[in-house]
C-alpha positions as CSV (number, residue, x, y, z in Angstrom):
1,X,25.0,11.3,15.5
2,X,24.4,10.2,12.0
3,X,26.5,11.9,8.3
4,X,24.1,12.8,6.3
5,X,23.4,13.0,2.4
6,X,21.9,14.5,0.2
7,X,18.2,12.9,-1.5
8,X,18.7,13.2,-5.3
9,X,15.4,12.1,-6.0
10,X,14.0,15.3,-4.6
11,X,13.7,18.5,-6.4
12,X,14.9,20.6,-2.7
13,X,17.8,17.9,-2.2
14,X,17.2,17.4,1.8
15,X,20.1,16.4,3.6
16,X,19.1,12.9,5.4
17,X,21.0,10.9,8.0
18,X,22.4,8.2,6.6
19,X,24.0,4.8,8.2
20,X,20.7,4.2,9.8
21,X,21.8,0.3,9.4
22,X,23.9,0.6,11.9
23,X,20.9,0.5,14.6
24,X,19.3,-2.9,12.4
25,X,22.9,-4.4,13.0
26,X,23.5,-4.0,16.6
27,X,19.8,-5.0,17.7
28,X,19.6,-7.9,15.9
29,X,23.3,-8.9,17.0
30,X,22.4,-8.3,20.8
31,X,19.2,-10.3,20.0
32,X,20.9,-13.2,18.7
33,X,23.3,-13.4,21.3
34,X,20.7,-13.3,23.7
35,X,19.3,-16.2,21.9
36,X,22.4,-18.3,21.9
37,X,23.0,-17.6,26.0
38,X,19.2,-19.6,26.1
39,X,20.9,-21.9,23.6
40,X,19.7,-21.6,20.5
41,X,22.7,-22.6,18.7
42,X,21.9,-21.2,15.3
43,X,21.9,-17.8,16.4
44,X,25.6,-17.1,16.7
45,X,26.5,-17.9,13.0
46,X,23.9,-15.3,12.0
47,X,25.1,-13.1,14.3
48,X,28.4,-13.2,12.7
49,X,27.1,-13.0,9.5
50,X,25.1,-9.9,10.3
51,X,28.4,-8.2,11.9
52,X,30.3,-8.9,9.0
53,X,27.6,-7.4,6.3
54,X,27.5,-4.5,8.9
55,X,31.3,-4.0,8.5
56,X,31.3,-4.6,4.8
57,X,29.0,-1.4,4.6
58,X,30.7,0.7,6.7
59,X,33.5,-0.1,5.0
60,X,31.8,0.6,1.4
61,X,30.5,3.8,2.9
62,X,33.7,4.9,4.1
63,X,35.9,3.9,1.2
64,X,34.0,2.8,-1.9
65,X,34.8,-0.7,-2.0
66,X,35.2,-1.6,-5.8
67,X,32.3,-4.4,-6.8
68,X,35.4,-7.3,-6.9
69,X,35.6,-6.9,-3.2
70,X,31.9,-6.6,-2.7
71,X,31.4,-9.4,-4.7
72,X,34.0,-12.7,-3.0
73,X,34.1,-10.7,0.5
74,X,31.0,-12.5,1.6
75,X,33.0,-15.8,0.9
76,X,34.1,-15.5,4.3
77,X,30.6,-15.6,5.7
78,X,30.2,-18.8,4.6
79,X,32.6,-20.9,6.9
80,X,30.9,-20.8,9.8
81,X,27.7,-21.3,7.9
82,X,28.9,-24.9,6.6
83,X,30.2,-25.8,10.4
84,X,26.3,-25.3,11.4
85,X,24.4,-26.9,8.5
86,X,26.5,-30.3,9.3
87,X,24.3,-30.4,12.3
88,X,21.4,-31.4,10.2
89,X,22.6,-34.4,9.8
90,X,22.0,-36.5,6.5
91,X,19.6,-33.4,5.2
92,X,22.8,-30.9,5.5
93,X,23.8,-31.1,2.2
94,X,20.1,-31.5,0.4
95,X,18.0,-28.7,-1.3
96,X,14.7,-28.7,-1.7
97,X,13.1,-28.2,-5.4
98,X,9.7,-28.0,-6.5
99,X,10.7,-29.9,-9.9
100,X,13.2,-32.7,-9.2
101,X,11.9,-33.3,-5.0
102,X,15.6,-33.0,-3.1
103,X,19.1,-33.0,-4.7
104,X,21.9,-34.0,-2.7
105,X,24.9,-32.1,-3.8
106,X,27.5,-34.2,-1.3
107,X,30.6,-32.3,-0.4
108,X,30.0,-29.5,-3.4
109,X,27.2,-28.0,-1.4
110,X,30.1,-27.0,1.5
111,X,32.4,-25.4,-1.5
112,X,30.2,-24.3,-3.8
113,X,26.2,-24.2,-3.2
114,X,26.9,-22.2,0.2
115,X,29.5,-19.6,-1.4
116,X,27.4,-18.8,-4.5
117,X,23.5,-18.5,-2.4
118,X,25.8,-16.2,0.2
119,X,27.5,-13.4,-2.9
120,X,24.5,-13.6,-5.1
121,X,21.8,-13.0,-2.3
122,X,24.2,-10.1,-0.5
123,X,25.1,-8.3,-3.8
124,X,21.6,-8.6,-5.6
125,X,19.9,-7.0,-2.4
126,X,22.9,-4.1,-1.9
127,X,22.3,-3.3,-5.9
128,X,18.3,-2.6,-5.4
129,X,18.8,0.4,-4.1
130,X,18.8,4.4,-4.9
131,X,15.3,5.3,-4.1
132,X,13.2,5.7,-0.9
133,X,12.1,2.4,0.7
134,X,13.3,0.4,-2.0
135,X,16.4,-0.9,-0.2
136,X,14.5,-1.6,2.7
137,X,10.7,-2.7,2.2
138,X,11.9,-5.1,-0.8
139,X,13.9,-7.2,1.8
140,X,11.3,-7.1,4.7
141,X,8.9,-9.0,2.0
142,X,11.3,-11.3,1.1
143,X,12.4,-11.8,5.2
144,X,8.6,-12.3,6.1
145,X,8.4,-14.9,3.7
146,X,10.9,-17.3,4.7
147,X,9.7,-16.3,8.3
148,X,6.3,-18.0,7.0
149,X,8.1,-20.5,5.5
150,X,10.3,-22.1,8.3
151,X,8.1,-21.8,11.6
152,X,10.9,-23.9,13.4
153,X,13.6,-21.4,13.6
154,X,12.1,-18.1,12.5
155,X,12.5,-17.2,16.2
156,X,16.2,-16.1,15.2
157,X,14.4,-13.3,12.8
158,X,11.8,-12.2,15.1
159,X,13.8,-8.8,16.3
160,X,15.7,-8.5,12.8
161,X,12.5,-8.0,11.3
162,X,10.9,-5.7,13.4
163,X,13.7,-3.7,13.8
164,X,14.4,-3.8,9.7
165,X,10.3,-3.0,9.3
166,X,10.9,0.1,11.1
167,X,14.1,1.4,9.5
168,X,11.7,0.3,6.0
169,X,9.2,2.7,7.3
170,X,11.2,6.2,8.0
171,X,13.2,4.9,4.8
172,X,9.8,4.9,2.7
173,X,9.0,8.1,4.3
174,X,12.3,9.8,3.3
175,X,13.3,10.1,6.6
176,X,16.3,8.0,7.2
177,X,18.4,6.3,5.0
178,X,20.5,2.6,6.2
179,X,23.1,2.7,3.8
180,X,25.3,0.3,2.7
181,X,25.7,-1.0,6.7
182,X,21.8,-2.1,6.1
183,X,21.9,-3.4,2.5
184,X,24.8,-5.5,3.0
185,X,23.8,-6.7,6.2
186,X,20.1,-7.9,5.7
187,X,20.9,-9.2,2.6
188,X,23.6,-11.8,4.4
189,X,21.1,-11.8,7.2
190,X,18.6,-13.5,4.0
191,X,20.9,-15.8,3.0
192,X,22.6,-17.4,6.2
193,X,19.2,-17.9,7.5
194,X,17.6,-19.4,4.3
195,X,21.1,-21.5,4.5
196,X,20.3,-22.5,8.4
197,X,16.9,-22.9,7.6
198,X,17.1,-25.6,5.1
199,X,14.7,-23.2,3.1
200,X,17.0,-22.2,0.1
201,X,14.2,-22.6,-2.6
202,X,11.9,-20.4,-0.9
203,X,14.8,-17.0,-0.7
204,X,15.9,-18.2,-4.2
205,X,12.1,-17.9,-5.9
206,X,11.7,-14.8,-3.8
207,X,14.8,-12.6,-4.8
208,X,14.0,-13.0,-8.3
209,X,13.5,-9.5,-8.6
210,X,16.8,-8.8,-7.5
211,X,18.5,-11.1,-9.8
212,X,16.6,-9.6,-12.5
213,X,18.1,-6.0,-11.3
214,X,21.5,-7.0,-11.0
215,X,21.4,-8.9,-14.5
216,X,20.5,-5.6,-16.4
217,X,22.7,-4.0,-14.7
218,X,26.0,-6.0,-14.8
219,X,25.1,-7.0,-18.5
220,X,25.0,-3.3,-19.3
221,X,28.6,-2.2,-17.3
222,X,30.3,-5.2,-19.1
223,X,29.1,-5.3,-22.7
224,X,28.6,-1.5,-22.7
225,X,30.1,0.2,-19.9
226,X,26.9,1.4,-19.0
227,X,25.2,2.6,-15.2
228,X,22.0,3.4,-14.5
229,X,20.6,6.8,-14.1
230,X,17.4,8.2,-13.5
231,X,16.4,11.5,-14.1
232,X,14.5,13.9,-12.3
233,X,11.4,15.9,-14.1
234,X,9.5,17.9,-11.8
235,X,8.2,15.1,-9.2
236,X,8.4,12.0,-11.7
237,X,11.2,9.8,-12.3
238,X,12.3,8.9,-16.2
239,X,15.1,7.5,-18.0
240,X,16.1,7.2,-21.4
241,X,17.9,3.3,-20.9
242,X,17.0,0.5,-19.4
243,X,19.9,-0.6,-17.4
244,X,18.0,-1.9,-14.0
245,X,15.0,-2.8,-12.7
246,X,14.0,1.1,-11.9
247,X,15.3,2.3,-15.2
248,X,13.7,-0.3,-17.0
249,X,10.1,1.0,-15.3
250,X,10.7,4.3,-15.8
251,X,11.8,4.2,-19.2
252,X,8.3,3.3,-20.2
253,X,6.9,6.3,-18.1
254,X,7.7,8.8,-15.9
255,X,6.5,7.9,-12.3
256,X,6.6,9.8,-9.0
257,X,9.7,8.0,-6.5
258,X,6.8,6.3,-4.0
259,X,5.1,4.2,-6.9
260,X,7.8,3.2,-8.1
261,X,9.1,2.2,-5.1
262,X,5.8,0.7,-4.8
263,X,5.5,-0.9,-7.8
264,X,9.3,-2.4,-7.1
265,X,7.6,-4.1,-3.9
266,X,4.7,-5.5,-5.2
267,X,7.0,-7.3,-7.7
268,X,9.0,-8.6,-4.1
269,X,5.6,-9.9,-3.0
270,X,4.6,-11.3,-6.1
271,X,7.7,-13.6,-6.2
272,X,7.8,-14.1,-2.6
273,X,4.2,-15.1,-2.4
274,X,4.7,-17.5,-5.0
275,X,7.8,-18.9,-3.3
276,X,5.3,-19.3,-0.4
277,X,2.8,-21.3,-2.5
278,X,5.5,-23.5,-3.7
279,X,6.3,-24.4,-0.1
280,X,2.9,-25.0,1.2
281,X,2.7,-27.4,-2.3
């Protein structure tokens, strides 16, 4: 049912059905949907959101979208996103911060604060990617935290996250892979909820990580036309640059694709429990 490719990170190169995402999208879709007949009316703008990272992936898997599309195509998730944040009423264009309490940002946080948390939380979490588990487990962590985080309306991320826990667990396992239909579409699934949610602080603290990645590895395209690359050595992973977040690791020491995977996540949870603390503060 599924094309597969090939796992580069293993010395017999398995073929592995890929486009698992698909299955994340159209069960948390139904979900929502089923949510909005019993009228919860947040859950159709996620929906929507979720359908349109879904396409965006197919259409990167299909055709290799070049990063300027990947990068102001989310823009369009963010309309209906603005339309349901007005219903909170004078709080709808607040953020909460740890340092300076809330900052109202008026008008701009329609046309700009919305547009910017959408493309940088939906690019950061398509570029941590490449290995095993990581595109999948590292966004379960972060999704369980604003889950914690807003017990309100984490109903609309119930199925999402049991559905994308499973995919994280044949991913880890080598197994399955989502492709880009996955990465794109939980990472828009994080940020229209966080947007929904009120609960911005909390997704932005917790993809740190992520921002980190993307960071060493935009730097390195643009000032040195640069991309990551990992090497295979018998079962460990090394690199001779430091160009993302897995390169960066590895470049210290060769590790085996599962710790550092694992070590990848446990920098997630870090973040994300501290976003968690910050919260609860």
């Amino acid at each position: 049912m599924f094309p597969k490719a090939v796992d580069q990170h293993k010395s017999n190169k398995p073929l592995i059905p890929n486009g698992l995402g698909v299955v994340y999208v159209l069960a948390s879709t139904i979900y929502l949907f089923l949510l909005y007949l019993l009228d919860h009316t947040a859950a159709l703008p996620v929906a929507g959101c979720i359908l349109f990272g879904g396409f965006m992936g197919l259409l990167d898997d299909w055709i290799d979208l070049r990063w300027r599309y990947k990068a102001f195509l989310p823009l369009v998730a963010s309309l209906p996103l603005a339309v349901q944040r007005e219903t909170l009423g004078p709080e709808a264009t607040s953020v909460a911060t740890y340092i300076f309490g809330k900052i109202d940002f008026g008008i701009y946080f329609y046309i700009i604060i919305i547009p910017i948390i959408v493309t940088i939380t939906t690019n950061t979490i398509n570029q941590l990617g490449g290995l095993n588990g990581l595109e999948t487990v590292c966004p379960s962590i972060v999704m369980a935290g604003l889950m914690v985080t807003s017990p309100k309306t984490n109903i609309l991320l119930l199925v999402p996250f049991l559905t994308y826990l499973l995919l994280a667990g044949l991913n880890f396992l080598g197994l399955v892979f989502v492709g880009n239909t996955g990465s794109f579409a939980i990472g828009i699934t994080l940020a229209s909820y966080a947007i929904i949610a009120n609960n911005e602080q909390t997704l932005l603290i917790s993809i740190l990580p992520f921002i980190l990645n993307s960071s060493l590895i935009l730097l390195n395209i643009f000032l040195l036309g640069n991309v990551a690359h990992l090497v295979l050595a018998g079962d460990k992973l090394r690199s001779k640059s430091r160009r993302s977040l897995s390169t960066l690791i590895a470049y210290y020491k060769p590790i085996s694709e599962r710790k550092l995977v694992l070590l990848e996540a446990l920098l997630v949870a870090l973040s994300t429990f501290i976003a968690v603390l910050v919260w609860f503060a």
